[in-house]
C-alpha positions as CSV (number, residue, x, y, z in Angstrom):
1,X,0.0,0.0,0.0
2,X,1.7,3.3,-0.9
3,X,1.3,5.6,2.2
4,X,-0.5,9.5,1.4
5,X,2.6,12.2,1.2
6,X,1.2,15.4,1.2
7,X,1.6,19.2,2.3
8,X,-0.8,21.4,4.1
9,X,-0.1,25.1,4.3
10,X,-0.7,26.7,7.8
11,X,1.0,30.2,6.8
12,X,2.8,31.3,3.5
13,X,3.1,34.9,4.2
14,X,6.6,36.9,4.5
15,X,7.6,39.3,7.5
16,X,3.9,41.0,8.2
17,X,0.8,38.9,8.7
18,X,-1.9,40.9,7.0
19,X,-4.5,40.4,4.3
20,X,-5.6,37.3,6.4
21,X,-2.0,35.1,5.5
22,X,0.2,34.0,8.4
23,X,4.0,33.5,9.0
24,X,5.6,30.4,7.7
25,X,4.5,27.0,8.6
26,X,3.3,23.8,6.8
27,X,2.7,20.1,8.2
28,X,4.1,17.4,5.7
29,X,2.4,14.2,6.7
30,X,3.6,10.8,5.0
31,X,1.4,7.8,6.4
32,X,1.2,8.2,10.1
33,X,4.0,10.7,10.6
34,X,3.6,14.5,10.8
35,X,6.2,17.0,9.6
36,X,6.7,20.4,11.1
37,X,8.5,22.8,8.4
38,X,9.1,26.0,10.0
39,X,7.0,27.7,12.9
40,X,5.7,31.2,12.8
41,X,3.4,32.6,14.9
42,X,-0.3,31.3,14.9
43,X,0.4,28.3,14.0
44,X,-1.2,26.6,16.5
45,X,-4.3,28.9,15.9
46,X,-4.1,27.9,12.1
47,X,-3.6,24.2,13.0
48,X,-6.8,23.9,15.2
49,X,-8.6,25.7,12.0
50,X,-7.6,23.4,9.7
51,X,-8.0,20.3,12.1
52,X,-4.0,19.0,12.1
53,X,-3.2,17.7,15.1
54,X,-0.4,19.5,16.4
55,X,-0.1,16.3,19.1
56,X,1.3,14.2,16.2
57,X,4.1,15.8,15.3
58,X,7.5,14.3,15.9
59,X,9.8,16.3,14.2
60,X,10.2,20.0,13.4
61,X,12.4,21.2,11.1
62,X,13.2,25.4,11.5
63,X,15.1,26.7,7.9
64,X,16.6,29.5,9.8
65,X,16.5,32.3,12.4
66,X,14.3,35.2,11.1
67,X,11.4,35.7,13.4
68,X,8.9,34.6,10.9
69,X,9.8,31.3,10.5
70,X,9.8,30.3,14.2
71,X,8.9,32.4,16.9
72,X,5.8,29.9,17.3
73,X,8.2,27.3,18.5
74,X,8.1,28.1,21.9
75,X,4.3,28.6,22.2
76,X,4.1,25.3,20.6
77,X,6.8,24.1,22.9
78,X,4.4,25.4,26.1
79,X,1.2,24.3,24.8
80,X,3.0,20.7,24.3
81,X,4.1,20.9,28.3
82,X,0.7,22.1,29.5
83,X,-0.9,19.6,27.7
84,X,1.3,16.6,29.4
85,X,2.9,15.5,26.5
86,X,5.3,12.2,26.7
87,X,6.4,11.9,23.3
88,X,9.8,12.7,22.2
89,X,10.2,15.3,19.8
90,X,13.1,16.2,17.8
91,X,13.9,19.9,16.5
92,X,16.5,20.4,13.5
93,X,17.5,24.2,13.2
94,X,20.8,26.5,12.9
95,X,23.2,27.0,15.8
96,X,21.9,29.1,18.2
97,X,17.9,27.5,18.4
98,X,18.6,25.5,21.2
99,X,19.9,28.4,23.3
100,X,16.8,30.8,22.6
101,X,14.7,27.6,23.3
102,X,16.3,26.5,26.6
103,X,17.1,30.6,27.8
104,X,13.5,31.0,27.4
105,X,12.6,28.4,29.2
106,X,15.3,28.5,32.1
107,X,13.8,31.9,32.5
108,X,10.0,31.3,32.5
109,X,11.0,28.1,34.9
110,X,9.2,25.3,32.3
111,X,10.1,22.2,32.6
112,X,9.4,19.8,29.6
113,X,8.0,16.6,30.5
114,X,8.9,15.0,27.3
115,X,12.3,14.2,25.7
116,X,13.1,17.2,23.9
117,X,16.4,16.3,21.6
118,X,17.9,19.2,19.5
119,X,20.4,18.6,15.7
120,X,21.9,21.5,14.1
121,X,21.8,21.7,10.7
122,X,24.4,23.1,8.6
123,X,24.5,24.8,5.4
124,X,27.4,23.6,3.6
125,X,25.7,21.0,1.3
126,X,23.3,18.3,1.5
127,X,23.2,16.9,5.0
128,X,20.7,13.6,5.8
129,X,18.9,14.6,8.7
130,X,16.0,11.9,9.4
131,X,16.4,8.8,8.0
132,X,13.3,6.4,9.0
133,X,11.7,3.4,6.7
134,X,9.9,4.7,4.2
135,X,11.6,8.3,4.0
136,X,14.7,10.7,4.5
137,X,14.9,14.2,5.2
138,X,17.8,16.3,3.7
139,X,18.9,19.7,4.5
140,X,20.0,21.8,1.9
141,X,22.0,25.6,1.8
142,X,20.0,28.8,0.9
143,X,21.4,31.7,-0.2
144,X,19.9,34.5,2.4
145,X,20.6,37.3,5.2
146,X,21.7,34.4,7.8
147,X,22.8,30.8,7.6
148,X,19.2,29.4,5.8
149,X,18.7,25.9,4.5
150,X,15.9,24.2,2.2
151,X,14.6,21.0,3.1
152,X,13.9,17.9,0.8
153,X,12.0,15.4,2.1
154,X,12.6,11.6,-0.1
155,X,10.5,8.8,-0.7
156,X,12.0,5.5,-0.1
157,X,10.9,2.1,-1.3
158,X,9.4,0.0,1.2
159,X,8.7,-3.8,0.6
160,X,7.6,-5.0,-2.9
161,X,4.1,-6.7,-2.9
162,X,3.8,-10.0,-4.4
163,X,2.1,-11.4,-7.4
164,X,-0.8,-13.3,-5.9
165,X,-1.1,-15.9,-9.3
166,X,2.7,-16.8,-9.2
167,X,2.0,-17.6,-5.9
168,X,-1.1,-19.9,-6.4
169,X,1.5,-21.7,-9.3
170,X,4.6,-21.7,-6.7
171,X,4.7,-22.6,-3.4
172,X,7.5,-20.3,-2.3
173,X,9.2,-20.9,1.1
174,X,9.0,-18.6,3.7
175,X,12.5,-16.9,2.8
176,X,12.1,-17.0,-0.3
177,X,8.8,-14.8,0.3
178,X,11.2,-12.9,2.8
179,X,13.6,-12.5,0.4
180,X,11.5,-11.2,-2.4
181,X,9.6,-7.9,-1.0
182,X,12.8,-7.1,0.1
183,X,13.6,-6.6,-3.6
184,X,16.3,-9.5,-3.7
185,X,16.5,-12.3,-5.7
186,X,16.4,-15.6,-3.8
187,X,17.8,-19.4,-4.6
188,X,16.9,-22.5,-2.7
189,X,19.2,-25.2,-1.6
190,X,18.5,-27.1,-4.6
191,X,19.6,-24.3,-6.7
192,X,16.6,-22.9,-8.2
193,X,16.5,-19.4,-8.1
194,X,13.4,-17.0,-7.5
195,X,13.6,-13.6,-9.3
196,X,12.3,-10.4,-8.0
197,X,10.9,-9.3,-11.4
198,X,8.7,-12.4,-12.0
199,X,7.2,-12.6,-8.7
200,X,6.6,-9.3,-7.7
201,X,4.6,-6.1,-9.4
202,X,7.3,-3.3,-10.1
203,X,7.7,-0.4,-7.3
204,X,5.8,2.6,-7.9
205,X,7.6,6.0,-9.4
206,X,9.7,7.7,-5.9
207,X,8.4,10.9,-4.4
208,X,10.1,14.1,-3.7
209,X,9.2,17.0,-1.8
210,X,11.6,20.7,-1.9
211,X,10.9,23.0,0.5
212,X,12.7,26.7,-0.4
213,X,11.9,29.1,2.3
214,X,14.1,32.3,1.7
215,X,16.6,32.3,-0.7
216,X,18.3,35.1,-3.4
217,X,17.6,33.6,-7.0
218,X,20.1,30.4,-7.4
219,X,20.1,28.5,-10.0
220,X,22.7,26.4,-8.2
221,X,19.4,24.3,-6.4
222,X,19.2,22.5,-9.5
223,X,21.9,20.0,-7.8
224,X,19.5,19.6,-4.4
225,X,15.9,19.8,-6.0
226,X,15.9,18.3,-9.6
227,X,12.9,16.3,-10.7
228,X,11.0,16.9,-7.3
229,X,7.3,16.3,-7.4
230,X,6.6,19.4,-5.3
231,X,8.6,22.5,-5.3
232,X,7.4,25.3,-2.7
233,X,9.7,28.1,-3.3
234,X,9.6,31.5,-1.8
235,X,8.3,34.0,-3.6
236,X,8.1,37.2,-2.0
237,X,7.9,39.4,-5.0
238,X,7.2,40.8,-8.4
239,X,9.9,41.5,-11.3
240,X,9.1,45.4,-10.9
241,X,10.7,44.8,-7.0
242,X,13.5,42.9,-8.5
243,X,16.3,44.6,-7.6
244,X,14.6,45.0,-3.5
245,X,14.3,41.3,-4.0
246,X,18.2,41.1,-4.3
247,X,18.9,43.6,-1.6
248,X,17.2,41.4,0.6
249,X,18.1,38.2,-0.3
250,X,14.5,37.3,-1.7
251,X,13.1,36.0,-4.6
252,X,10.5,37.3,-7.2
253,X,7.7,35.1,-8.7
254,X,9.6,34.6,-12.0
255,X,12.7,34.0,-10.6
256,X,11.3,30.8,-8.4
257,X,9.1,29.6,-12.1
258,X,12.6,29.9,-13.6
259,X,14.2,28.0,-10.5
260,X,11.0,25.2,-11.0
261,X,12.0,24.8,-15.1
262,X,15.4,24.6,-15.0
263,X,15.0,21.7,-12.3
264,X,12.2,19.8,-14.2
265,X,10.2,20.0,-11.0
266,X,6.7,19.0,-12.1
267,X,4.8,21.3,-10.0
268,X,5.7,24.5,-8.0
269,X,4.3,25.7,-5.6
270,X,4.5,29.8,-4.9
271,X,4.9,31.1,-1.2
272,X,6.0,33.9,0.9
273,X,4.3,36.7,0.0
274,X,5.0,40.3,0.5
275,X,2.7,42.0,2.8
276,X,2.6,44.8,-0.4
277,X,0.5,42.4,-2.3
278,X,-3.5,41.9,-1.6
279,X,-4.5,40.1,-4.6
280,X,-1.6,37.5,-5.6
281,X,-3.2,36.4,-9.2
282,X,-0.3,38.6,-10.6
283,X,2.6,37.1,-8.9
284,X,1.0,33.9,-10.1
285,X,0.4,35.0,-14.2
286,X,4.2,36.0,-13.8
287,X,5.0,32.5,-13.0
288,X,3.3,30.9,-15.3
289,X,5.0,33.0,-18.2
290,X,8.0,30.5,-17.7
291,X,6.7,27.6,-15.7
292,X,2.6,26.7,-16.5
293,X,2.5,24.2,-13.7
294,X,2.9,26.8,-10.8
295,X,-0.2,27.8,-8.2
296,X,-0.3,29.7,-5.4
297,X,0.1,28.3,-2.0
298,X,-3.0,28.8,-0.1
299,X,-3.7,28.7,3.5
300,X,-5.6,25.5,4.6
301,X,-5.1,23.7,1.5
302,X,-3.4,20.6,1.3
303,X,-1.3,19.5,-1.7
304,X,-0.7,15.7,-2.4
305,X,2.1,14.2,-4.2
């Protein structure tokens, strides 16, 4: 059974939350496990909303240190100790996000009553983070103000299923069966071998999500995000604010739909907006000048692969 991987938007807004957007956050769930990309502020309020259980999250992954993108960390954090939570949870973020989490708390006398286990990420190339069964999470460098990184988030193949007929015509042993989902050929001790191709159905195509959060136009991503199924990529504004965009270290719509073709990504998926913008339709028609398959990110949706 392939498990659901998809992406739900909780806030994809850039430094001011106005025209009803939010900071940065999104929940990546892939079968039972819950992904937290980035924290800004009402997230929990957004999560309620749009019914994600904030209590099933396991793993929270902060791009870097500009407000926006995680000062809802330690409300979350709270709200996680008040509510008597056991579970361990694991935070990956930049040097420095375990000291603003733990000064906080050393000062406001909070005492976690869960495991709370902190990795730094680095932004010197493409770092595994999280490597479970049927996934791995990757951290990749952004060009920004401040050591950022991107995140890509890897399907991996879990165990073949088995062609009921060759069965019914075969009785396999049990290692044999074993042997076979594992995706490895298999031969008896009389010799006769058992191949993966003729008793099993091939594996279904891999999935990728990229996660861009703030970065200057780079085409260097190509090496991290190429062929991804999902590309959200930061957007925060229009060609006509190109040359702001480079001053700080942002993107415009066009420059993340040229990002998105040059990578083969098959969708992207625009974020980060400016708070200068009400209607976003026209960062969007800029996109699709030079990518087609681009939409705007919208708050509450959720986006399968």
């Amino acid at each position: 059974m392939i498990p659901d991987f998809e992406v739900t938007i909780l806030g994809n807004t850039s430094s001011i939350p106005v025209h009803g957007r939010h900071h940065t956050a999104q929940v990546v769930r892939f079968g039972q496990d819950f992904l937290l990309l980035d924290c800004g502020e009402a997230m929990q309020l957004q999560a309620r909303a749009y019914k994600i259980k904030v209590s099933k999250i396991n793993s929270i992954f902060i791009s870097h240190l500009h407000g926006d993108h995680y000062y809802g960390l330690i409300g979350l954090l709270s709200s996680y100790s008040l509510g008597k939570r056991t579970t361990p949870l694991t935070i990956f973020g930049p040097r420095g996000l375990d000291e603003i989490i733990t000064t906080n708390f050393r000062y406001s006398n909070t005492k976690l009553p869960f495991p709370l286990n902190f990795v730094e990420t680095y932004d010197d190339g493409l770092n595994l983070l999280l490597d479970t069964t049927r996934y791995q999470v990757y951290s990749f460098p952004l060009i920004h103000r401040l050591p950022t990184t991107g995140f890509l988030i890897k399907e991996k193949h879990g165990l073949r299923n088995l062609i009921k007929e060759k069965l019914q015509e075969n009785k396999l042993p049990l290692a044999a069966i074993q042997s076979l989902r594992k995706g490895e050929d298999y031969k008896d001790e009389n010799g006769k071998v058992y191949r993966v191709k003729q008793y099993t159905h091939p594996l279904p195509p891999l999935r990728t999500y990229a996660y861009c959060s703030d970065t200057i136009y780079n085409p260097g991503l190509k090496q991290y995000i190429e062929n991804a199924d999902l590309l959200y990529h930061e957007s925060t504004f229009m060609e006509d604010n190109a040359e702001r965009a480079a001053t700080t270290y942002h993107c415009t719509a066009r420059q993340a739909a040229e990002i998105a073709k040059i990578s083969n990504v098959k969708k992207l998926l625009l974020g980060h907006f400016s708070s200068r913008y009400v209607n976003l339709e026209p960062l969007l028609g800029e996109a699709r000048t030079v990518f087609e398959d681009s939409i705007l990110s919208e708050e509450g949706q959720t986006y399968a692969l």
